[in-house]
C-alpha positions in Angstrom: -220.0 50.1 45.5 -221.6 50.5 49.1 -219.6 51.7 52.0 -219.2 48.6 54.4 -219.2 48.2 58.4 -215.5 47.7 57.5 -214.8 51.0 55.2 -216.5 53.1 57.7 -214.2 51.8 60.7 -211.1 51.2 58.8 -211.2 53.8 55.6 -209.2 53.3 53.1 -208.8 52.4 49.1 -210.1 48.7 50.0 -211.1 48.4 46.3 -207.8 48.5 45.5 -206.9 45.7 47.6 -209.9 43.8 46.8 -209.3 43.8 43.1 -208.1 40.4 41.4 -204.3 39.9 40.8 -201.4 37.5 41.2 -200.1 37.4 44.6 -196.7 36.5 44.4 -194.4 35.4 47.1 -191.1 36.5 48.3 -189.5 36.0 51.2 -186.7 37.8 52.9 -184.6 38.7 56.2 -183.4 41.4 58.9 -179.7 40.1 58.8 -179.0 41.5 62.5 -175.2 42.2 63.1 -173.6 42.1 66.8 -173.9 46.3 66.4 -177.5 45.8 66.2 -177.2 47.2 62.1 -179.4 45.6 59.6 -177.9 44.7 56.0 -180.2 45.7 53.4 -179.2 45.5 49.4 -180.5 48.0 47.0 -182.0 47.2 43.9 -179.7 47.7 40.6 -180.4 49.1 37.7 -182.7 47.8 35.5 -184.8 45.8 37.8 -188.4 47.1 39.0 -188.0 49.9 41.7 -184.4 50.4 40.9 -182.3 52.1 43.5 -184.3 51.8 46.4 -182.5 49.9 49.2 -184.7 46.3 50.5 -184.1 43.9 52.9 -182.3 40.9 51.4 -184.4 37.6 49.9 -186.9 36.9 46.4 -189.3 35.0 45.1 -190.2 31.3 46.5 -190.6 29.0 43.9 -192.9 26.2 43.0 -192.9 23.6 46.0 -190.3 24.9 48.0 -190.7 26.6 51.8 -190.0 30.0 52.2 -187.2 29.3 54.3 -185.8 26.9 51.8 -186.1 30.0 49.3 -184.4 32.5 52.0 -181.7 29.8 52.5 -180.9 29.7 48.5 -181.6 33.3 48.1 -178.8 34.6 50.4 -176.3 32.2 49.3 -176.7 33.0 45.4 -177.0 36.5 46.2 -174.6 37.3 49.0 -173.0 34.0 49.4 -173.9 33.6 52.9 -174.6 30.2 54.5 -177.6 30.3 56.4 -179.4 27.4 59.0 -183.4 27.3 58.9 -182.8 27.0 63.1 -181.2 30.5 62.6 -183.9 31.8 61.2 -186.9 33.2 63.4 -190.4 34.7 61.8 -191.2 38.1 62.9 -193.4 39.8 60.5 -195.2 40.2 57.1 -196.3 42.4 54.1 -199.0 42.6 52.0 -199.2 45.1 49.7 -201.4 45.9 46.3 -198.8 46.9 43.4 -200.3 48.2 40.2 -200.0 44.6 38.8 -199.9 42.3 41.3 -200.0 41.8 45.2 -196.9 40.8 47.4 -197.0 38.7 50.1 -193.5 39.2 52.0 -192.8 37.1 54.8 -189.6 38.9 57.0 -187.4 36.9 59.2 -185.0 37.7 61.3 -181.1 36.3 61.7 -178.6 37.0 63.7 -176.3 34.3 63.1 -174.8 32.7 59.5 -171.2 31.4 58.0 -169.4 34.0 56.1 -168.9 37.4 55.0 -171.7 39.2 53.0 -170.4 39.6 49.6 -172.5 41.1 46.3 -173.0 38.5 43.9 -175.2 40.1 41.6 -174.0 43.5 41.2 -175.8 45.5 44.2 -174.6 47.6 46.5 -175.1 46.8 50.2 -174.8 48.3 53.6 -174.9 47.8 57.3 -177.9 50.4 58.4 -178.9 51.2 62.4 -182.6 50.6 63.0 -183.4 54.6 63.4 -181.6 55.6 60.0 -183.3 53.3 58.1 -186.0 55.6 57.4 -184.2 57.8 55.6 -183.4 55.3 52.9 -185.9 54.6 49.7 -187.2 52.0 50.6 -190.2 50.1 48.2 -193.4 50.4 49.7 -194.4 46.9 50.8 -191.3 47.4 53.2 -191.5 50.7 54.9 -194.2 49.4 57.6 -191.6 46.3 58.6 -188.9 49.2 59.1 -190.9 50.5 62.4 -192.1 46.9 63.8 -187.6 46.2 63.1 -186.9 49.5 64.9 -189.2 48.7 68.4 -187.4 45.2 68.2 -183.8 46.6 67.5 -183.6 49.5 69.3 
């Protein structure tokens, strides 16, 4: 394959990204306390990247917004009521897994009825902006932790 204008300014495994999969879409959110934390969930076990702590959302479906999906998400999985005026777009992913490529839109919220509570069995935890580095974190999210901390902190 020939190096493009593009490789030489920007190098990179841009094959990798190039090659044909499903992109699938999930959507999820920076749930911002009044202490400036961050809730994030981590994955259980059994599920793909199991362990690693994520910010809290899934997969849109068929015909429905991805604030629609966020909306759904959080109240089947942490049984929080949530407003689509409460929530406010701040950044993306986009990132090649072996099988497929995610496209992750993040919002952010500062403001929803009731108490986070676990509905599916994953553990959860209010996290400061600078510490959450030092959590395992999947890949398509680790670049939205920096772009959460300049905002947060």
């Amino acid at each position: 394959m020939p190096i493009t204008e593009a490789d030489a300014l920007c190098p990179g495994d841009s094959a990798a990204l190039l090659a044909p999969k499903p992109v699938v879409l999930v959507v999820a959110v920076a749930l911002v306390d009044t202490d400036g934390r961050v809730l994030l969930t981590q994955r259980p076990e059994g599920k793909k990247l199991a362990g690693m702590w994520e910010f809290p959302g899934g997969k849109v479906e068929a015909n429905e917004t991805p604030e629609a999906a966020l909306i759904r998400e959080l109240h089947e999985e942490l049984h929080l009521d949530i407003s689509a005026a409460c929530l406010a777009p701040f950044a993306f992913a986009s990132h090649a897994y072996e099988d497929f490529h995610l496209l992750m839109p993040l919002y952010v919220c500062r403001r929803w009825g009731g108490q986070p509570q676990p509905r599916e069995g994953q553990a959860m935890k209010w996290v400061r902006p600078v510490k959450m580095g030092e959590l395992p974190m999947p890949p398509a999210d680790i670049p939205l932790v920096a772009m959460l901390r300049d905002l947060l902190v």
